[in-house]
VOMILO-760352 format. One record per residue (C-alpha): residue number from 0; x, y, z. Coordinates in nm, 2 decimals, always signed. Each point is the difference from the previous one (the first is absolute). Layout:
NODE  num      c1      c2      c3
NODE  NUM       X       Y       Z
...
REM end
This chain:
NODE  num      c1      c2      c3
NODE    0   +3.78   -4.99   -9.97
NODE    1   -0.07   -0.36   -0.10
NODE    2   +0.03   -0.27   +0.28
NODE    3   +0.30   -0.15   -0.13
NODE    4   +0.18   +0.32   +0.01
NODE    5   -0.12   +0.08   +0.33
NODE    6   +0.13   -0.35   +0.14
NODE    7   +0.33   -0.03   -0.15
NODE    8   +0.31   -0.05   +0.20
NODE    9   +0.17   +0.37   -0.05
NODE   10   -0.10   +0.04   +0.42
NODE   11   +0.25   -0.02   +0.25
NODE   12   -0.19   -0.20   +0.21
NODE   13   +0.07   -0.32   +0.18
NODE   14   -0.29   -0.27   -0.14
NODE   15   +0.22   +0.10   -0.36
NODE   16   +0.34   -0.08   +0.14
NODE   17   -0.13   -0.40   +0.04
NODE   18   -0.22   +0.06   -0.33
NODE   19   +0.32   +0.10   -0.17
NODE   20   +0.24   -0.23   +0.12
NODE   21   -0.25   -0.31   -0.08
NODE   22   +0.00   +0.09   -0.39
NODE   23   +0.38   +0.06   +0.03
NODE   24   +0.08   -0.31   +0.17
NODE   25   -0.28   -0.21   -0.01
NODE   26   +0.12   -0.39   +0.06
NODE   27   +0.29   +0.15   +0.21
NODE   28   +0.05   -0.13   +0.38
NODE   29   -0.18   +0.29   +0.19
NODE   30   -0.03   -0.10   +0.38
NODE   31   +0.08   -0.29   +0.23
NODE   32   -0.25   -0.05   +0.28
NODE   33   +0.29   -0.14   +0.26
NODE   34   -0.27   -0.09   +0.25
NODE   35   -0.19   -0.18   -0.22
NODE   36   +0.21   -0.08   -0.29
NODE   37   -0.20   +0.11   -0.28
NODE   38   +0.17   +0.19   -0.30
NODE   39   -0.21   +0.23   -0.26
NODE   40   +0.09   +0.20   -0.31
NODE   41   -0.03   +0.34   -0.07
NODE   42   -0.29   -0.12   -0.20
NODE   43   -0.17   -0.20   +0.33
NODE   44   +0.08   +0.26   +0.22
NODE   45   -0.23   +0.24   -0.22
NODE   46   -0.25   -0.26   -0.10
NODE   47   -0.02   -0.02   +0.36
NODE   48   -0.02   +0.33   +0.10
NODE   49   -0.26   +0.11   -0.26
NODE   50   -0.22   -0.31   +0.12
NODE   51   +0.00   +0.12   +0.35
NODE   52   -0.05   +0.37   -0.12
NODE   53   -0.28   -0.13   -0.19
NODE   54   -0.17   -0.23   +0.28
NODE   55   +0.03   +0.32   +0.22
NODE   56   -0.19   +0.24   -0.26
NODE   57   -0.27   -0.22   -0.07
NODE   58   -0.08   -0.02   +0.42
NODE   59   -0.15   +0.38   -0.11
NODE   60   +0.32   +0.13   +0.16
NODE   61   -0.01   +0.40   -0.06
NODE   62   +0.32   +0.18   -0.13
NODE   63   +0.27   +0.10   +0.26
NODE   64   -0.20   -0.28   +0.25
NODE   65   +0.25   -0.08   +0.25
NODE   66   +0.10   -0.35   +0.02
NODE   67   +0.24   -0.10   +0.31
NODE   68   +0.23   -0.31   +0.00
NODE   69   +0.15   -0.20   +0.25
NODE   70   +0.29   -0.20   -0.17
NODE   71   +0.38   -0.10   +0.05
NODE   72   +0.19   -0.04   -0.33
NODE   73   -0.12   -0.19   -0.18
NODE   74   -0.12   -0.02   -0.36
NODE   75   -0.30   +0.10   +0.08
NODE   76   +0.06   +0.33   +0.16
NODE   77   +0.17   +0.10   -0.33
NODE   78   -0.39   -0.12   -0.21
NODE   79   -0.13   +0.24   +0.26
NODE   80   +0.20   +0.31   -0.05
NODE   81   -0.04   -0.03   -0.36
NODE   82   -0.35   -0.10   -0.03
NODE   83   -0.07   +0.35   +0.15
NODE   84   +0.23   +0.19   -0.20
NODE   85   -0.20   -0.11   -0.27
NODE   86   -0.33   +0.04   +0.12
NODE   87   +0.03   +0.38   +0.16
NODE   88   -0.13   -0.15   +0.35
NODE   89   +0.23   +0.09   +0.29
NODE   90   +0.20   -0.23   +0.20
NODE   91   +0.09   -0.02   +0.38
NODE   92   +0.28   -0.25   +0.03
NODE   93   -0.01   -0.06   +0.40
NODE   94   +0.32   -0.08   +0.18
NODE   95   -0.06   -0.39   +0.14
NODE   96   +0.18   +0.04   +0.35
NODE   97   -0.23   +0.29   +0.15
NODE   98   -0.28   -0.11   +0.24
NODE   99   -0.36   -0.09   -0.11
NODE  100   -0.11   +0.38   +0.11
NODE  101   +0.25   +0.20   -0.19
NODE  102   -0.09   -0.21   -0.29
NODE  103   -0.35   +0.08   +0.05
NODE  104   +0.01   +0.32   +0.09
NODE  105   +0.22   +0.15   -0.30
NODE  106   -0.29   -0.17   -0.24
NODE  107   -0.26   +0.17   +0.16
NODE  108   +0.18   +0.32   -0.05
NODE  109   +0.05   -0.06   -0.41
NODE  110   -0.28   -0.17   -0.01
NODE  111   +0.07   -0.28   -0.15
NODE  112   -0.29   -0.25   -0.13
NODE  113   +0.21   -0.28   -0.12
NODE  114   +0.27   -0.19   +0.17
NODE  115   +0.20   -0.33   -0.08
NODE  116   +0.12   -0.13   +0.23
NODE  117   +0.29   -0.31   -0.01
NODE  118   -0.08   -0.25   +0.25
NODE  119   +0.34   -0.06   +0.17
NODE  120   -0.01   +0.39   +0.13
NODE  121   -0.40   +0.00   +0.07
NODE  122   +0.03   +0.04   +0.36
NODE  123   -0.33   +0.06   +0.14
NODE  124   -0.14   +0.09   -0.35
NODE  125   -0.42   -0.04   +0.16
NODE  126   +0.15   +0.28   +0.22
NODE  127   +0.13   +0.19   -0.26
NODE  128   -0.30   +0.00   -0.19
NODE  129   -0.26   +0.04   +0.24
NODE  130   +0.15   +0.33   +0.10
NODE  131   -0.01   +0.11   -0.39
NODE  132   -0.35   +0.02   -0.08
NODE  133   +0.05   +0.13   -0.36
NODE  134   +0.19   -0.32   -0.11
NODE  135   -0.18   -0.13   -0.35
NODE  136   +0.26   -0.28   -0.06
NODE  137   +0.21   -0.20   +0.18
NODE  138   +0.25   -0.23   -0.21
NODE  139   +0.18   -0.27   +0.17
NODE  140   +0.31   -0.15   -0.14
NODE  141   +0.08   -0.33   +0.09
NODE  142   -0.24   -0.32   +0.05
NODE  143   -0.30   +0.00   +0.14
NODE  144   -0.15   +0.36   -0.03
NODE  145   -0.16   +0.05   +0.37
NODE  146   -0.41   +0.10   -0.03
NODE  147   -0.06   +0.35   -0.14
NODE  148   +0.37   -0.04   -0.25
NODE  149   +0.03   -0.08   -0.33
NODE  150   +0.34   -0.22   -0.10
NODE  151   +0.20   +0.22   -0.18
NODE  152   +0.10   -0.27   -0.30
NODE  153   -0.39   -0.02   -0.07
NODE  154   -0.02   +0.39   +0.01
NODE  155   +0.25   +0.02   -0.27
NODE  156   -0.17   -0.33   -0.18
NODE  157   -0.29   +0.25   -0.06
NODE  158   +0.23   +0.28   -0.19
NODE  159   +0.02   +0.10   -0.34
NODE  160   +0.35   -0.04   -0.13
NODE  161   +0.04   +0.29   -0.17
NODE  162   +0.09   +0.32   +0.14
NODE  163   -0.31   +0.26   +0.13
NODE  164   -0.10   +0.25   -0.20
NODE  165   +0.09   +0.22   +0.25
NODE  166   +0.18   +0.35   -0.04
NODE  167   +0.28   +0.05   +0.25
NODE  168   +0.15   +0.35   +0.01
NODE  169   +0.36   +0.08   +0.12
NODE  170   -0.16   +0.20   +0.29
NODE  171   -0.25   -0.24   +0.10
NODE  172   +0.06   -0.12   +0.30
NODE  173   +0.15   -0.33   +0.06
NODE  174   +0.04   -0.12   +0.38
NODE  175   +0.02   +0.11   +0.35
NODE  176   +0.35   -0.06   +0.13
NODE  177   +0.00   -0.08   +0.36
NODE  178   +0.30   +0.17   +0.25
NODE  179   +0.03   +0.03   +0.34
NODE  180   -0.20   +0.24   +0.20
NODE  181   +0.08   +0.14   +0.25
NODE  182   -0.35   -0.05   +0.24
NODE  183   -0.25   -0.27   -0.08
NODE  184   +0.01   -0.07   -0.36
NODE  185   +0.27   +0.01   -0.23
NODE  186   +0.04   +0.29   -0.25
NODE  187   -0.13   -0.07   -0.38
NODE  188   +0.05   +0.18   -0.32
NODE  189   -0.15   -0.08   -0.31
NODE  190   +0.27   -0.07   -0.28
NODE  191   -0.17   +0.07   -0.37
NODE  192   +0.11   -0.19   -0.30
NODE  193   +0.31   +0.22   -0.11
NODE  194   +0.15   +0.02   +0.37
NODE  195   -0.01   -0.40   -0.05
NODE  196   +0.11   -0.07   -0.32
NODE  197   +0.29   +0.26   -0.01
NODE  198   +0.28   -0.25   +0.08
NODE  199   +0.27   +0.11   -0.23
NODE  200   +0.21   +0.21   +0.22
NODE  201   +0.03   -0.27   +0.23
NODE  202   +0.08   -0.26   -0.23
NODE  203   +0.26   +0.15   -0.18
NODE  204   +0.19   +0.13   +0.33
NODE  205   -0.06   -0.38   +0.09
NODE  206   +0.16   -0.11   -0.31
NODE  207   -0.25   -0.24   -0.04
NODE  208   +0.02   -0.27   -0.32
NODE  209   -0.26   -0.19   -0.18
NODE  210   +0.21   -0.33   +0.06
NODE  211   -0.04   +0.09   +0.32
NODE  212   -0.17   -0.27   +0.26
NODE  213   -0.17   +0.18   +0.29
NODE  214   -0.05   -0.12   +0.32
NODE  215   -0.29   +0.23   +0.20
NODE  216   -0.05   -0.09   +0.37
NODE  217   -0.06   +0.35   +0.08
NODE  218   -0.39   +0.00   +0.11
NODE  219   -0.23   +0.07   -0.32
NODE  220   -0.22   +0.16   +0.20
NODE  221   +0.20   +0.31   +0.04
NODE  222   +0.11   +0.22   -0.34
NODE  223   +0.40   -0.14   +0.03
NODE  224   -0.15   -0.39   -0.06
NODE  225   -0.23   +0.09   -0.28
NODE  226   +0.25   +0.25   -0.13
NODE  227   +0.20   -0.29   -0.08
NODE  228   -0.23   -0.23   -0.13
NODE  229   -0.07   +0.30   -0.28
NODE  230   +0.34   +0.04   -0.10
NODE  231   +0.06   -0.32   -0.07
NODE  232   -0.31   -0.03   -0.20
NODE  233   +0.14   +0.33   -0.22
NODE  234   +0.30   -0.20   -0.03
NODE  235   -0.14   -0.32   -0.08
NODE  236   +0.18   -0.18   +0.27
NODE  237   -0.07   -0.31   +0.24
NODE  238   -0.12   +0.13   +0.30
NODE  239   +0.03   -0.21   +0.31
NODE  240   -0.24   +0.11   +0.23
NODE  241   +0.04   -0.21   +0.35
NODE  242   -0.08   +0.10   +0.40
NODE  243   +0.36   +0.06   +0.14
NODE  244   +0.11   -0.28   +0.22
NODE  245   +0.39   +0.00   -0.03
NODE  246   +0.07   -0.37   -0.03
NODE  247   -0.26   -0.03   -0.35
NODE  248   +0.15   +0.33   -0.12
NODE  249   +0.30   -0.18   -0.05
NODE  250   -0.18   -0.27   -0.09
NODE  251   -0.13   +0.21   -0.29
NODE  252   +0.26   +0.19   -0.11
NODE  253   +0.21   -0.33   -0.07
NODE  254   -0.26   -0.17   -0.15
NODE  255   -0.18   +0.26   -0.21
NODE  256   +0.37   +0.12   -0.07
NODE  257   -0.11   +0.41   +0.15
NODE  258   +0.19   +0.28   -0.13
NODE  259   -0.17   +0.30   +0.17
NODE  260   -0.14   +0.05   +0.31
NODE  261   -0.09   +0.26   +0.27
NODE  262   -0.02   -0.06   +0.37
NODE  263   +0.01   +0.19   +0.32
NODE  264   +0.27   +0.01   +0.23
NODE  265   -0.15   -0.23   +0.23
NODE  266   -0.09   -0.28   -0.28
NODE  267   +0.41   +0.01   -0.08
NODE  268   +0.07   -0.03   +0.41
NODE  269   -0.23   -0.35   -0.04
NODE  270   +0.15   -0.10   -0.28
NODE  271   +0.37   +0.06   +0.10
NODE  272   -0.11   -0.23   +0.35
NODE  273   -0.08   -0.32   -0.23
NODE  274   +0.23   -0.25   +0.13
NODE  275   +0.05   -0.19   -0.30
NODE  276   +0.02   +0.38   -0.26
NODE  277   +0.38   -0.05   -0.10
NODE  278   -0.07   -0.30   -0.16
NODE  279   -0.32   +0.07   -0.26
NODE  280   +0.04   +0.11   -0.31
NODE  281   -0.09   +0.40   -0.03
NODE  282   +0.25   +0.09   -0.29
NODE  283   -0.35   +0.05   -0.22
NODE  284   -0.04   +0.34   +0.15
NODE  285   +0.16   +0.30   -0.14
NODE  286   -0.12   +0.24   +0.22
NODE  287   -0.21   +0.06   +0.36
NODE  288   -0.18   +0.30   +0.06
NODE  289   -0.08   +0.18   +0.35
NODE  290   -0.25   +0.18   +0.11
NODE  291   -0.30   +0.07   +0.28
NODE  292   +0.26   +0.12   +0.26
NODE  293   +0.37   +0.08   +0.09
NODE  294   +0.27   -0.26   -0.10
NODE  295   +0.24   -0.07   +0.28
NODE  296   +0.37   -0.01   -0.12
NODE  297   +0.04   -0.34   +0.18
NODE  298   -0.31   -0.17   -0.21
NODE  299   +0.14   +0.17   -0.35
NODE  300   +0.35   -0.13   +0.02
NODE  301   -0.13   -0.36   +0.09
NODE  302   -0.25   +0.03   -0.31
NODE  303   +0.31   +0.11   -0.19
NODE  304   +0.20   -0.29   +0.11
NODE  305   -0.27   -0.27   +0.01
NODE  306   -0.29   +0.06   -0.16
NODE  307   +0.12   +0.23   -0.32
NODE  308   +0.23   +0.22   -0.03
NODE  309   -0.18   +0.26   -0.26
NODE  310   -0.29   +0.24   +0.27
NODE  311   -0.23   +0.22   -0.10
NODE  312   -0.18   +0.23   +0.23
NODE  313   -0.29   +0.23   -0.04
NODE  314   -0.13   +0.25   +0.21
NODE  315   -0.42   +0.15   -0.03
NODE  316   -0.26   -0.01   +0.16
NODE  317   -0.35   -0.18   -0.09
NODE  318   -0.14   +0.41   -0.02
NODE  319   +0.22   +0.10   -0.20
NODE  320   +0.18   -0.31   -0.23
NODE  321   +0.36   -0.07   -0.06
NODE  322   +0.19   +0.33   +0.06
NODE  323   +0.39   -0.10   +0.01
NODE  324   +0.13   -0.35   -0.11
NODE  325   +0.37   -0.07   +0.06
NODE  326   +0.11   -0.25   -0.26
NODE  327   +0.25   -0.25   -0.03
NODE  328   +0.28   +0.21   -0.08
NODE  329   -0.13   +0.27   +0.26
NODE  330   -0.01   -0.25   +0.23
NODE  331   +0.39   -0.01   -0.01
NODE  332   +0.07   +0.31   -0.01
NODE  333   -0.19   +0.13   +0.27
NODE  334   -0.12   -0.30   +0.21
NODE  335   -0.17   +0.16   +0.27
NODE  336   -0.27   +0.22   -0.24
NODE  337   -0.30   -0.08   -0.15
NODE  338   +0.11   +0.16   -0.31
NODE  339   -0.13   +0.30   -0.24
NODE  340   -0.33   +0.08   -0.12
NODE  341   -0.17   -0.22   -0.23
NODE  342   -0.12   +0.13   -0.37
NODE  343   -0.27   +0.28   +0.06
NODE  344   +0.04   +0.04   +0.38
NODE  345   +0.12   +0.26   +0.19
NODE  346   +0.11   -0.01   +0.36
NODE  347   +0.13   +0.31   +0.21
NODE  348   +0.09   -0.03   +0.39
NODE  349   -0.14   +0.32   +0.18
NODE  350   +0.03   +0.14   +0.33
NODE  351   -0.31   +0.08   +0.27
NODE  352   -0.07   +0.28   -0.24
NODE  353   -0.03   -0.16   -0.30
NODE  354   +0.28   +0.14   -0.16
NODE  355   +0.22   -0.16   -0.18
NODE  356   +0.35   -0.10   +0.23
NODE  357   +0.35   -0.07   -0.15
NODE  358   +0.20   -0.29   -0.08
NODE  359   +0.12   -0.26   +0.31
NODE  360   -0.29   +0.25   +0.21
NODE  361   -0.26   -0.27   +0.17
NODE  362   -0.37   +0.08   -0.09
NODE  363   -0.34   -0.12   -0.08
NODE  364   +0.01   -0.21   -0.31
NODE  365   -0.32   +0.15   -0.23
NODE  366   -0.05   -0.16   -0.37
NODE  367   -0.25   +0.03   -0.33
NODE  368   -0.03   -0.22   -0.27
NODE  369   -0.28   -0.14   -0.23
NODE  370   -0.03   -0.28   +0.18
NODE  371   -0.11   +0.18   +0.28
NODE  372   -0.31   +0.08   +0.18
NODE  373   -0.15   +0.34   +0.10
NODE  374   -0.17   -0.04   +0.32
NODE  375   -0.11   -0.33   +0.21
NODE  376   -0.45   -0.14   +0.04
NODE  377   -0.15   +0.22   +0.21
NODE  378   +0.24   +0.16   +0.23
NODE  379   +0.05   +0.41   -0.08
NODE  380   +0.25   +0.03   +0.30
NODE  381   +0.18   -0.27   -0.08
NODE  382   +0.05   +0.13   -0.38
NODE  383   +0.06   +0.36   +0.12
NODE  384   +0.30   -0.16   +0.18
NODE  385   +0.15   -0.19   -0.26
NODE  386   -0.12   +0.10   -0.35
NODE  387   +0.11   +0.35   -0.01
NODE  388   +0.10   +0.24   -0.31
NODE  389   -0.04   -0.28   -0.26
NODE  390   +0.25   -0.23   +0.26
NODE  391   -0.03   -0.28   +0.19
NODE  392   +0.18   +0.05   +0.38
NODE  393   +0.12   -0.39   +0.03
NODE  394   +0.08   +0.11   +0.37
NODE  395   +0.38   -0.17   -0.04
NODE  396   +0.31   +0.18   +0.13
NODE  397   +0.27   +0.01   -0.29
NODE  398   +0.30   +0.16   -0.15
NODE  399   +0.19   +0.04   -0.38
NODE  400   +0.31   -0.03   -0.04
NODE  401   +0.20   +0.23   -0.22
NODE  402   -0.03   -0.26   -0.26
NODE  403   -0.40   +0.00   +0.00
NODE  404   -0.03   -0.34   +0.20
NODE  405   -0.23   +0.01   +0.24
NODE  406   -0.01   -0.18   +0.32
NODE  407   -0.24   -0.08   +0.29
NODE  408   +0.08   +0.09   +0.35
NODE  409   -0.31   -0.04   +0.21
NODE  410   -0.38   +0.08   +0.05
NODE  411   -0.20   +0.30   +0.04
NODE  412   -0.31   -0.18   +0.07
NODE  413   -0.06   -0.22   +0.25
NODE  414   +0.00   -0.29   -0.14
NODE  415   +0.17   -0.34   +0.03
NODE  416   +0.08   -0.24   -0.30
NODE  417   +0.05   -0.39   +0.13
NODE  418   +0.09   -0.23   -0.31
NODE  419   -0.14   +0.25   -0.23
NODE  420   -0.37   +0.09   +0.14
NODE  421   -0.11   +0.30   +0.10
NODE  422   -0.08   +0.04   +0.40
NODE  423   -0.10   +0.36   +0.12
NODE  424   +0.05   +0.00   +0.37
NODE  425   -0.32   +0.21   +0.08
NODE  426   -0.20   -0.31   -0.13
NODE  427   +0.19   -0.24   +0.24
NODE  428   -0.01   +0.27   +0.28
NODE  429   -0.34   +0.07   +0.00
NODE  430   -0.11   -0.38   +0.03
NODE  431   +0.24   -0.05   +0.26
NODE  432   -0.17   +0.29   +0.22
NODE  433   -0.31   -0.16   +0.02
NODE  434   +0.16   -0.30   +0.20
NODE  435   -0.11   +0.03   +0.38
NODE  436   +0.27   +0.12   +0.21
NODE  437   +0.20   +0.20   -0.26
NODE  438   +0.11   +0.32   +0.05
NODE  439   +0.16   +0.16   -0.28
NODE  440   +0.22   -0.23   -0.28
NODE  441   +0.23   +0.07   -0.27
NODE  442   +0.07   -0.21   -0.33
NODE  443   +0.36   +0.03   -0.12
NODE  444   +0.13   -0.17   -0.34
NODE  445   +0.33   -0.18   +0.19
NODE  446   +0.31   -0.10   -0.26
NODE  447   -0.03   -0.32   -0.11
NODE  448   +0.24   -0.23   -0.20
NODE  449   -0.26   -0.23   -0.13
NODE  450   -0.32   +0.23   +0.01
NODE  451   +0.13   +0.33   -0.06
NODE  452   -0.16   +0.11   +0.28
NODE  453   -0.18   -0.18   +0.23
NODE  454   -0.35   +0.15   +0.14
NODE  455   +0.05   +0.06   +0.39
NODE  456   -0.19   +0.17   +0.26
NODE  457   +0.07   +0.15   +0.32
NODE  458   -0.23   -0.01   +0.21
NODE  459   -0.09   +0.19   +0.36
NODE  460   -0.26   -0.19   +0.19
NODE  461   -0.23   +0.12   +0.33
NODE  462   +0.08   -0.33   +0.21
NODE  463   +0.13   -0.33   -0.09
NODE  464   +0.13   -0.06   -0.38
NODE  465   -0.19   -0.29   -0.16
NODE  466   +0.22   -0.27   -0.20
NODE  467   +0.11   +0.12   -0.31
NODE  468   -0.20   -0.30   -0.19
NODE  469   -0.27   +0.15   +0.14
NODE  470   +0.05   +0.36   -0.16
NODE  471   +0.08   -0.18   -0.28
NODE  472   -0.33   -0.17   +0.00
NODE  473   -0.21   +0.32   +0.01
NODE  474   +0.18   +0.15   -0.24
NODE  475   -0.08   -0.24   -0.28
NODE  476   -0.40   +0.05   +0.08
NODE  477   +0.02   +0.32   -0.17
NODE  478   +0.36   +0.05   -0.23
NODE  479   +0.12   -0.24   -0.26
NODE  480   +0.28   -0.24   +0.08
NODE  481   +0.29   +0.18   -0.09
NODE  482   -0.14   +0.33   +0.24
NODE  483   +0.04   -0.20   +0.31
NODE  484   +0.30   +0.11   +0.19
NODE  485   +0.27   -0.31   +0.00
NODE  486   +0.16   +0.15   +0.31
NODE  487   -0.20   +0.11   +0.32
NODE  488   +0.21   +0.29   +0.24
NODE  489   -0.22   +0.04   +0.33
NODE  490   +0.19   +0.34   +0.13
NODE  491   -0.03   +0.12   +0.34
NODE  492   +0.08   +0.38   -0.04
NODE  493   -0.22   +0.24   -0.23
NODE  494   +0.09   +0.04   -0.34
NODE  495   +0.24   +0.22   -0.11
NODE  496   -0.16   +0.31   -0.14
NODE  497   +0.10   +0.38   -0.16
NODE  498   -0.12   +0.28   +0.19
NODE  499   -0.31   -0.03   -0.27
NODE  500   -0.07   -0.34   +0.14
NODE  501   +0.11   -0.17   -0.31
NODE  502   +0.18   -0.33   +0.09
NODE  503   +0.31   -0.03   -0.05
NODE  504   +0.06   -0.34   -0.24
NODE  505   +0.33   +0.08   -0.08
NODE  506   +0.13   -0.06   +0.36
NODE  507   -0.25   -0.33   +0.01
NODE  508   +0.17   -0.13   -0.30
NODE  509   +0.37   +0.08   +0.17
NODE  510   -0.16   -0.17   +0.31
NODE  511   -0.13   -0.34   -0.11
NODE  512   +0.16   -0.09   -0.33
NODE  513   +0.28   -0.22   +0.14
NODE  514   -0.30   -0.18   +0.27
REM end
């Protein structure tokens, strides 16, 4: 085989979706920057990109060498993913609100030997890299590279701007994918090149159009962000790509007249509490999209009414990729589900046994598709609990209906989701138990109207309580922002347990969601 024929595009791989769309759409508006205004074509974006891959390769980076990043969304973070893809190194895109530690430790464990870091989210970045030893490069984007860092526009400067020679295979893989663990660090899986570049199913249940103008404020870091910033780029549409603050969202969508956009819950509640929202101009948007966790019938009949009036909603999990997508027209019909599956997935609900249960019977939601993955980094009991028989065990409490809708009616894990992140209660309990004087704790997921459910522990103390600022305080030593408990219970009675000596959440949550 030749070397042109073994580089051509016929790979379903993610560096060729940008490669592709640049030749098909070359002078065409690709991506607004909102935080730093700068717009580039499909044929910038890839210049770009193969610069940077370029710059990287000739540092004498090794295939699959895993290079982390530290960015918010921004242009850059899209050069990054792509630069990779078409390079076959490995990246680690690294969730900017954990602590200094977690970001530290979870590059030790995938070794990473490269990281780029932006400098508005660089907390404590001498930290970071004094306790990674095996770091080669540090980038720095913004001014004034600190000693050690190279500035990330004179990195690319020193690219070629054609694309690497580089053969990428479908399997390859791609990047580590961050979720939320449930001790220490959070879990990973590694996504290959098809299980990111299959985004078909999703964007025809989406309806999505190439006159489209997408707004993405969902994080980058995480698969939903980027997964948005690659459809719109097999699309050829104008991606917005902004940090959600609900007064320039509006700002945005007027001005950059947005069609499309996905949010969480909690993004709508913000939005919908603007003072001045009945007066801008939204009518540019055709359709909103929800996702990340449960929509509240109270926020989706304000979003009808004053936001816009066409929802979307899917349902899937990072593991496992879009498995149901309730459309427009599902939407009302049945206003309470999250729809049927998607193109190519299949979702069953089974009982404890793993049998299969009837229609309107409540089970554990468990899905396939190929945009799934088979098993998470490094953690065998973790994957014998939730990759099983060729199907992911999403850990959700669901039902059908007779129609084949399906809807979501709780959690078997125990887990809590507060504006759309990922908070296992083990994590928060077992930090909390290492504060002098505690006794035993519990970390319950309480309703919330804004949140979706806001983090809250209840706490059994040996002695005086401290102030809850003060729990507060510890807590954020060793658990990202959004970990801390919001709301501090100091209970004088044991904790309810089973005869087991499980506790008993369900009575907690009964107890203290109206305090």
């Amino acid at each position: 085989m030749d070397q042109e024929h073994a580089l051509a595009l016929g790979a379903i791989s993610a560096g060729n979706l940008l490669t592709t769309a640049a030749r098909r759409f070359a002078e065409r508006e690709a991506l607004l920057c909102a935080g730093t205004g700068r717009r580039f074509t499909y044929r910038e974006l890839d210049t770009r990109s193969n610069q940077l891959a370029q710059a990287l390769l000739a540092r004498g980076l090794a295939r699959d060498t895993v290079v982390a990043f530290l960015c918010t969304n921004r242009s850059e973070i899209a050069e990054i993913y792509f630069a990779i893809a078409k390079s076959g190194l490995i990246g680690l895109p690294l969730n900017y609100r954990l602590a200094p530690v977690e970001l530290a430790s979870l590059m030790n464990a995938m070794g990473a030997r490269v990281l780029i870091c932006e400098a508005s989210v660089a907390r404590e970045l001498e930290g970071v890299r004094a306790a990674c030893p095996q770091l080669a490069l540090c980038v720095w984007i913004g001014a004034q590279p600190p000693a050690g860092c190279i500035g990330y526009e004179d990195l690319l400067a020193s690219g070629r701007r054609d694309a690497p020679r580089v053969r990428v295979r479908e399997a390859d893989p791609f990047y580590f994918n961050l979720t939320s663990g449930t001790t220490g660090l959070p879990k990973s899986y590694l996504l290959n090149h098809y299980q990111a570049a299959m985004l078909q199913p999703g964007m025809l249940a989406f309806e999505l159009r190439p006159d489209d103008v997408f707004l993405t404020v969902f994080p980058a870091f995480g698969r939903v962000g980027f997964g948005w910033l690659c459809a719109a780029i097999v699309l050829g549409t104008r991606s917005v790509l902004a940090n959600f603050d609900a007064a320039e969202a509006v700002r945005l969508i007027e001005r950059e007249a947005v069609t499309f956009t996905m949010l969480v819950p909690t993004m709508a509640s913000m939005l919908l509490s603007l003072p001045d929202l009945d007066s801008r101009r939204l009518a540019s948007l055709r359709c909103i999209s929800f996702a990340g966790s449960m929509l509240p019938a109270a926020i989706r009949e304000q979003a009808q009414k004053r936001l816009c009036h066409r929802l979307s909603e899917g349902y899937g999990l990072q593991e496992a990729g879009w498995l149901t997508i309730s459309t427009v027209a599902d939407r009302e019909r049945k206003p309470d589900s999250v729809g049927k599956p998607v193109l190519f997935a299949e979702v069953r609900i089974v009982g404890a046994n793993g049998r299969d249960l009837p229609a309107g019977a409540i089970g554990e939601i468990v899905g396939r598709s190929p945009m799934g993955v088979t098993g998470y980094f490094q953690s065998p009991g973790k994957n014998a609990e939730s990759f099983r028989d060729g199907w992911f065990h999403t850990g959700d409490l669901g039902r059908f209906d007779e129609d084949g809708y399906l809807y979501i009616c709780g959690r078997v894990k125990d887990m809590i989701i507060s504006g759309g992140q990922n908070v296992h209660s083990a994590e928060v309990e077992a930090v909390l138990l290492t504060l002098p004087g505690v006794a035993e704790c519990a970390v319950i997921g309480v309703p919330d109207d804004v949140w979706g459910e806001r983090v809250t522990a209840v706490v059994v103390m040996r002695g005086a309580a401290p102030r809850v600022e003060e729990v507060q305080d510890f807590c954020r030593h060793s658990l990202a922002g959004f970990k801390v408990p919001r709301r501090v219970h100091f209970q004088p009675e044991a904790l309810p347990r089973t005869p087991t000596g499980k506790v008993q959440k369900y009575l907690l949550v009964e107890r203290y969601r109206s305090a």
